[in-house]
TILUM-651583 format. One record per residue (C-alpha): x, y, z; residue in three letters. Coordinates in steps of 0.5 Angstrom, whole numbers, plus 2048, in hexadecimal, padded with zeros to 3 digits. Each point is the difference from the previous one (the first is absolute). Layout:
<atoms>
XYZala;...
</atoms>
This chain:
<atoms>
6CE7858AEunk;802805805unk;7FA805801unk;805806803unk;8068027FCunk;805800806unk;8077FD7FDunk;7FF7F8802unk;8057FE806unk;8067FD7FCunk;8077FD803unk;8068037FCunk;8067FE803unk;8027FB806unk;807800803unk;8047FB7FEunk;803800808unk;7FD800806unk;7FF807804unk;8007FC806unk;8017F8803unk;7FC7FF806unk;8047FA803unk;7FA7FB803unk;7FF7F9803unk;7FB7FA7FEunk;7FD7F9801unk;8047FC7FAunk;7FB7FC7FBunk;8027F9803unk;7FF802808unk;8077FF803unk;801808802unk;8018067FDunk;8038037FAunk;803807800unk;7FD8047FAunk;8018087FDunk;7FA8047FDunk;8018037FBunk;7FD808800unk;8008027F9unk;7FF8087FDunk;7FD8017F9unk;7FD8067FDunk;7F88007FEunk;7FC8047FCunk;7F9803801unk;801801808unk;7FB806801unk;801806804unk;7FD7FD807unk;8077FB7FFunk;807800800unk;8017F8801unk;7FD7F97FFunk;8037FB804unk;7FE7F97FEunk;8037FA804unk;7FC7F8802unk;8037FA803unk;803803806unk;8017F9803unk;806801805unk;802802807unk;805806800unk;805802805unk;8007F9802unk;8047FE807unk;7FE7F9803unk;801802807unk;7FB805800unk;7FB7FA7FFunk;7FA804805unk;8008067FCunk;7FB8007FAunk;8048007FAunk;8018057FBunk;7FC7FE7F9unk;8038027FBunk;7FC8057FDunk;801804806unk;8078017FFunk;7FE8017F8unk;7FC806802unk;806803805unk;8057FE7FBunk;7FD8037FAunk;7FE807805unk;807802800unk;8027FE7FAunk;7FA8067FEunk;804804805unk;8077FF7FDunk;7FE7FF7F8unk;7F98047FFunk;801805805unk;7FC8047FCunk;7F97FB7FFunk;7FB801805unk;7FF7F9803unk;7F9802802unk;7FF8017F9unk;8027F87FFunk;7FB7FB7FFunk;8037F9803unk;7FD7F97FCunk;8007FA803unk;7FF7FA7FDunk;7FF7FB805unk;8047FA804unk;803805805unk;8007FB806unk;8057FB803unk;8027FA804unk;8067FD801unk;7FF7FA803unk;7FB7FF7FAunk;8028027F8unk;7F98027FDunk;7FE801808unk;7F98057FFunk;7FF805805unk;7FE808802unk;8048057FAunk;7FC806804unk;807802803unk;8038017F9unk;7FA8057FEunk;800804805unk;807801800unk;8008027F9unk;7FA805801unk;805803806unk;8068017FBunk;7FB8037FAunk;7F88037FDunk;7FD7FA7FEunk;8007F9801unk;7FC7FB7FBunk;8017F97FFunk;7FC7F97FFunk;8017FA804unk;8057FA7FFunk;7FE7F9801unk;804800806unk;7FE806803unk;7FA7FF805unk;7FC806804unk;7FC7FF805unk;7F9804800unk;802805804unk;8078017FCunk;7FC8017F9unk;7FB804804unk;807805803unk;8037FF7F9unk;7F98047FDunk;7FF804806unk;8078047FEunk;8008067FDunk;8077FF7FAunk;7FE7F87FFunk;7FC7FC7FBunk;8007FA800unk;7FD7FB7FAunk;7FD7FB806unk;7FA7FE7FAunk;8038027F9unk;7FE8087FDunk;8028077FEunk;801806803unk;8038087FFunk;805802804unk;8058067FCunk;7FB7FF7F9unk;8037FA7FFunk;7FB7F9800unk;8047FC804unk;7FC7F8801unk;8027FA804unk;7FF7F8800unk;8037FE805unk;8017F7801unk;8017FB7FBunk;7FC7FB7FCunk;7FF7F9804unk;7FD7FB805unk;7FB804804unk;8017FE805unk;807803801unk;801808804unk;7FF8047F9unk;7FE7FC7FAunk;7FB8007FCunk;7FD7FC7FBunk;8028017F9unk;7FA8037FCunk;7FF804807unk;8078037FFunk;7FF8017F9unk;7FA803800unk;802805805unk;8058027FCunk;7FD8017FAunk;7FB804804unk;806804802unk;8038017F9unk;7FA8037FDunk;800805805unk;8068027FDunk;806801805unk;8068047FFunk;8037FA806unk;7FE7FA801unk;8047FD806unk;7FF7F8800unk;8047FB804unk;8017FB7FBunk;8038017FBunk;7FE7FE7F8unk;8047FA7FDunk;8048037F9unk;8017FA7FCunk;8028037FCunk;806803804unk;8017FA804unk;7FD804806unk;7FC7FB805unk;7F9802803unk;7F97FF7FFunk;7FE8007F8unk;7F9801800unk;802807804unk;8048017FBunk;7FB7FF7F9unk;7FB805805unk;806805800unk;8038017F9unk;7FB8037FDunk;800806805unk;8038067FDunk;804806804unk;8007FC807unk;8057FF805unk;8007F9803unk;8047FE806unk;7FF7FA803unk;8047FB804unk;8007F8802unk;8057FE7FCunk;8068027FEunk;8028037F8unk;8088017FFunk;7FD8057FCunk;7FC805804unk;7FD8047FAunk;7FB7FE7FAunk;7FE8047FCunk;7FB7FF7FAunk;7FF8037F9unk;7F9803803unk;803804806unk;7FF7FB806unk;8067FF804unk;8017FB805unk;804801806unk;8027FA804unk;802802807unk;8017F9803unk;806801806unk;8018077FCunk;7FF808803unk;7FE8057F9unk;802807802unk;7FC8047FAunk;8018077FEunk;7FE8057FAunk;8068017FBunk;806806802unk;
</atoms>
């Protein structure tokens, strides 16, 4: 049971269209080219946002290239999620002049690096966080399994004041909202960002017990229930957990949305964009 009695976060409508499609190229599955694609970016409304915000933005899985032109092969390419973040800083200017993007919390929930010549490629997401941290107040996320940091790059991501990122799993304050993060998946460890099972799981029962009002993973819990892929041991550490908004990613659900009789709601933003604001 919560301990404040602040309204817990709860989705209460996503738009059934897209805002906006953002048009991007990636490596195909089979590794014989690349594929045009369109991200998503979807508005919906959100009860429980404090004062200290005017909107939550949710997105995972930003593996793509945009603005792609293979002539222009000596120019580092433009990772998907730095458009996502410009992109979305105009839609604020053109839909909801009247919110204040430094009162906007960004969650990210990991694999925001691409390689074209390798589907799956692991490389650097440090870009796309700092362009969210130049468009908006406050940047927060975990580490997909393909997301590698350097050192000096998780060093310059904690050194930055409106960034936190989740580089060991935990919680935080930030808007008096509990916001925690787990980032990586359950696998070989010998493998950039997995963890052991009872690792991984052991971290996140430690983290429900601390009570968040968000929990940002990169994977998602599988719901058999529903036909929804991803991890079923995350899940039976998740369903008894009330008044909780999970987003998560890794695979992907033609659902983005699922909420239990208990008030937790998981929301899978693999390859999507969420744009959340209080009812008008």
């Amino acid at each position: 049971m919560k301990k404040h009695t602040k309204r817990a976060l709860k989705i209460v409508d996503i738009a059934r269209e897209p805002l906006e499609k953002i048009p991007y190229v990636t490596a195909t599955s089979k590794g014989t080219g690349i594929s045009s694609e369109l991200l998503p970016i979807y508005w919906g409304e959100i009860l429980g946002l404090p004062e200290e915000l005017d909107a939550l933005i949710i997105a995972s899985d930003l593996q793509g290239i945009a603005d792609y032109k293979q002539e222009q092969v000596e120019e580092a390419p433009k990772l998907l999620g730095e458009e996502l973040a410009e992109v979305l800083s105009l839609l604020f200017q053109i839909h909801l002049s009247d919110l204040d993007p430094a009162k906007v919390m960004v969650c990210l929930c990991g694999d925001l690096y691409t390689d074209l010549t390798k589907r799956g490629a692991s490389g650097n997401p440090l870009p796309v966080w700092s362009a969210f941290r130049n468009y908006f107040g406050f940047v927060t996320g975990v580490a997909g399994n393909h997301d590698l940091l350097t050192n000096e790059e998780q060093a310059e991501l904690g050194s930055t004041t409106g960034i936190h990122y989740f580089s060991d799993g935990g919680k935080m304050m930030y808007a008096n909202l509990a916001v925690a993060g787990l980032g990586g998946i359950i696998g070989r460890v010998d493998k950039p960002n997995r963890m052991e099972e009872d690792d991984y799981l052991a971290r996140l029962r430690h983290i429900l017990r601390q009570v968040p009002d968000i929990l940002l993973l990169h994977e998602s819990p599988k719901i058999s229930s529903q036909g929804l892929p991803g991890n079923p041991h995350i899940w039976k550490e998740l369903q008894n957990s009330a008044e909780l908004l999970v987003c998560c990613g890794h695979v992907h659900w033609d659902t983005p949305l699922v909420e239990t009789n208990n008030g937790l709601q998981i929301l899978n933003a693999d390859g999507r964009a969420f744009i959340f604001t209080a009812p008008h």
